[in-house]
Structures are given as C-alpha cells and as structure tokens.
C-alpha positions in Angstrom: 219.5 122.4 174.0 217.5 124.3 176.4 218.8 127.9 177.4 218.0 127.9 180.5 218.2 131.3 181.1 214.4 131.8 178.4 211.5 131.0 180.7 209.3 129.0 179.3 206.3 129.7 177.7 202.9 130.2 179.6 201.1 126.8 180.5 203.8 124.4 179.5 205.1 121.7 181.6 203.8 120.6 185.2 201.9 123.2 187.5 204.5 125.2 189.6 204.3 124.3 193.2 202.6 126.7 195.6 205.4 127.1 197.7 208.5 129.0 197.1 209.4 130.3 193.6 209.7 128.9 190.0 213.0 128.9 187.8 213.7 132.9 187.0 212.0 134.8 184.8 214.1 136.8 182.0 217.8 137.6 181.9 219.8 136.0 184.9 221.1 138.4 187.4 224.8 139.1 187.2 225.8 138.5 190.5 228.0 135.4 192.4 225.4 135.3 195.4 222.9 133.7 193.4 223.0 129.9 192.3 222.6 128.6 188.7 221.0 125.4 189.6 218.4 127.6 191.6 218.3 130.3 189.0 217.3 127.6 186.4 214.7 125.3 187.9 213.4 127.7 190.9 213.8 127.8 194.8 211.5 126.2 196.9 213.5 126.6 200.3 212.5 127.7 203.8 213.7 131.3 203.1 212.6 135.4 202.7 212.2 136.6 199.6 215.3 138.8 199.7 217.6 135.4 199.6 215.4 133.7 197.1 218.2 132.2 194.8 220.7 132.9 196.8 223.3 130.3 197.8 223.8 129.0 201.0 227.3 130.0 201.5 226.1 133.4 200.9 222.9 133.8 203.1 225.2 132.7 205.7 227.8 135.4 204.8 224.8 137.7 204.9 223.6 136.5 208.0 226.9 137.3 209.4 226.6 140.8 208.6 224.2 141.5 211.2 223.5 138.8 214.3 222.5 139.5 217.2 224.6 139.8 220.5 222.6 136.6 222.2 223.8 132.8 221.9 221.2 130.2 222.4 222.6 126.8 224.7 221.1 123.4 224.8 221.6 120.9 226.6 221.4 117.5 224.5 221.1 114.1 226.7 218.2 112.4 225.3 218.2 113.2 221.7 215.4 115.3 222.7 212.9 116.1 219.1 212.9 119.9 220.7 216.5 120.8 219.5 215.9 121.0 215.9 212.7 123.4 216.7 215.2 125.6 218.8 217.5 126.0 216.1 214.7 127.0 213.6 213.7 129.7 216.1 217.4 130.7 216.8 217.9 131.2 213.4 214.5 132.9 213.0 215.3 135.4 215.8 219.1 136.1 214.6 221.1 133.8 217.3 224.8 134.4 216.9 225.1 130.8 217.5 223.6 127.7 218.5 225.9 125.4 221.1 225.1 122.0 221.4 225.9 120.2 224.7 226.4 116.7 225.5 225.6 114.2 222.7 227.2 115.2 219.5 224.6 114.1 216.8 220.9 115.4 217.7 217.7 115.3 215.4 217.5 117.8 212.8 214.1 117.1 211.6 212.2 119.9 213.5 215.2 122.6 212.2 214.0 122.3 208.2 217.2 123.0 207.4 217.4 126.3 208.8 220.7 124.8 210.5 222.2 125.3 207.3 222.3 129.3 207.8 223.2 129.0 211.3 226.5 128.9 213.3 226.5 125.4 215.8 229.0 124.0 217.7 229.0 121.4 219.9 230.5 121.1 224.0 230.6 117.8 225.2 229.8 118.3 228.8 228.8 121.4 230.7 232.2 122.1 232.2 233.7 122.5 228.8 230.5 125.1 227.9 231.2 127.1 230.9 234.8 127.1 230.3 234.0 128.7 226.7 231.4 130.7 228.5 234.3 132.4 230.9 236.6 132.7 228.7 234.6 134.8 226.3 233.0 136.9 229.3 229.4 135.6 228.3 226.8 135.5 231.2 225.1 132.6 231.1 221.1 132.5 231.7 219.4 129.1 232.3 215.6 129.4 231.8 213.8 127.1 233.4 211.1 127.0 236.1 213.1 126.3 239.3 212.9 127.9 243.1 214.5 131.4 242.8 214.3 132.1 239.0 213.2 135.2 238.5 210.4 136.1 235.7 211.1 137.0 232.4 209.0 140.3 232.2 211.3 141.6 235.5 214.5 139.6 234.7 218.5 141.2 232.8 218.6 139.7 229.8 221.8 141.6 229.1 222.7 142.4 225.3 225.5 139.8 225.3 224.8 136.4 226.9 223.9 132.8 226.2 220.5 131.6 226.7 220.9 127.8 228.1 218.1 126.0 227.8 217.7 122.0 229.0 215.3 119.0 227.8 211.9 118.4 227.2 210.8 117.0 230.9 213.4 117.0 233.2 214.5 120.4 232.2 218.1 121.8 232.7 220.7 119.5 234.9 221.8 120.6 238.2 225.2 121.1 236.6 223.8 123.5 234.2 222.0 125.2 236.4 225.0 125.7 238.5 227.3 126.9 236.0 224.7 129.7 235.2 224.9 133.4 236.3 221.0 133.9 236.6 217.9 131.8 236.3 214.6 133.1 234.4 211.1 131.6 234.1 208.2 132.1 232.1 205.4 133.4 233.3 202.3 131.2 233.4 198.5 131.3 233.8 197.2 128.3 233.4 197.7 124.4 235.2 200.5 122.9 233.8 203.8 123.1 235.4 205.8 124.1 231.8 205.3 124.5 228.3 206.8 122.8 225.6 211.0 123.7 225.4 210.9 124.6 221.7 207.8 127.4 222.6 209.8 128.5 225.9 212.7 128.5 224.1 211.1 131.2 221.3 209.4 133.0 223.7 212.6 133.8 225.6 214.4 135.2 222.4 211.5 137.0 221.3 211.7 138.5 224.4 215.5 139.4 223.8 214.8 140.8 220.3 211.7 143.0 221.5 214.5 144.7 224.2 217.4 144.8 221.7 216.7 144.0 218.8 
C-alpha cells in the first residue's frame, strides 16, 4: 500500500496540472484545518495560497474571523447568469453575506464555487428583505442608474449597509428601489446607458473596501 503521506518520486506518474497545487510534499502538517483527501492527491481549487489544503468548513470559519461590515443584495427574478459573478466578487471583496431575493434556486455557474465560503440566504420578496433590513438597523443602498441617484465618487457608503443590486436589463424593481434608503450610480464616460451588473456590482464594493476596508 501506498503511504500517502511519501511524495512520490521525481518524474513519475501524469504531469501535475498547472493550476493549483499537487499532493503535499513531506511529512503531513499536524493540524484539523487541513483535509486528508487534499493533503494526499493535491488542491486544485479557486483559493489563496494561505488556505491551500484547507477544508471548507474551515476557510469558512476563517473567513468569519474577519468580514467586512457591508452585505451585498440581489434581486433574482429572471434567473439572471450575473448572480453567480456577484457572489464571486462578494466573496472576493469580504461580503458579510450574500441575500438572495425572489426566486430561491439561481445559477451558480459564474460563482466557481466561491459560494461555498460565503454566507447566502435567500428573501422571497422585497418586503420580507426590508423587513430583515429594519430590523437589523442596516441602510439599504440600491445602485442603479435612475433620476436622483447620486454618484458613487460623492455618495455615503456607510460602514454597515447592504448593497442591493437588481437584474441584468431592467435593473432594480420599483419596489426595491423604494424600500431603499439612498440610490448610487456609477459614473460613466462612454455611450451606453449601463454596464454589465456583475462589473457594477464589483466596482461598487471595491469602492467600499478602498473607504473601509
């Protein structure tokens, strides 16, 4: 039998992919954050180096150790391809949590898993988000290019708040517009009327993170 714990010797067996990392080299870290299965044939996940091997239960524990204070909102009518992007960013930029509103089941393909490591849960309507909103004191700031909203470079994004954010075309409902406390917009040069939700939706927490973060 194999030990798997005794790399293997130079040149034997298929090349290692060029992503991620290979099985682990020498004596296996003692240690209940890291996983044997990874350990032993080598972690090619979506992840920094510093949870390389790690399992997921405790990236996530990890993760929870230092989130940031801003919640990221999406509104989920159409099964829209943009949510799984936004999650991948949300995770990317240290969203507290993801809150999925409307349709319960949404494609995951553009997260690559990241939703995994991240906190989501899911508000069937608006009312019910807003409700949550109130009741845990959370401003809530709809960003979307509509009369009024005030540009991102000159608008609060206040250290504690939700960031709601609506579909790919029609943009936020006027519900959720509605139950917000402020509007923002991004600040454009060029002739179309928007950008793409996933890249508005990063840009806007970039923009958190550069103030707070």
């Amino acid at each position: 039998m194999t030990d798997p714990t005794v790399p293997p010797e130079t040149g034997s067996g298929p090349p290692e992919p060029s992503h991620g990392v290979g099985p682990w080299r020498g004596p296996w870290p003692v240690d209940d954050r890291y996983d044997p299965e990874l350990l032993a044939h080598g972690d090619r996940r979506n992840v920094v180096d510093r949870y390389r091997y790690w399992r997921v239960e405790a990236i996530v524990a990890d993760l929870d150790e230092h989130r940031h204070g801003f919640h990221v909102a999406i509104e989920n009518w159409q099964h829209d391809l943009n949510i799984g992007s936004i999650v991948r960013s949300a995770n990317a930029f240290g969203a507290h949590t993801v809150h999925i509103i409307g349709r319960r089941r949404w494609n995951r393909r553009g997260a690559m898993v990241t939703d995994r490591y991240q906190h989501i849960v899911h508000h069937p309507d608006i009312e019910t988000f807003a409700q949550w909103a109130a009741t845990a004191s959370i401003p809530v700031i709809a960003v979307d290019n509509v009369p009024g909203a005030v540009p991102v470079q000159d608008a609060e994004l206040p250290e504690r708040c939700v960031l709601l954010f609506g579909q790919e075309g029609p943009g936020l409902s006027p519900e959720a517009l509605d139950a917000a406390s402020s509007h923002v917009e991004i600040t454009q040069y060029g002739s179309t009327r928007s950008i793409n939700a996933s890249a508005a939706a990063a840009v806007i927490m970039y923009e958190w993170c550069r103030r707070w973060a």
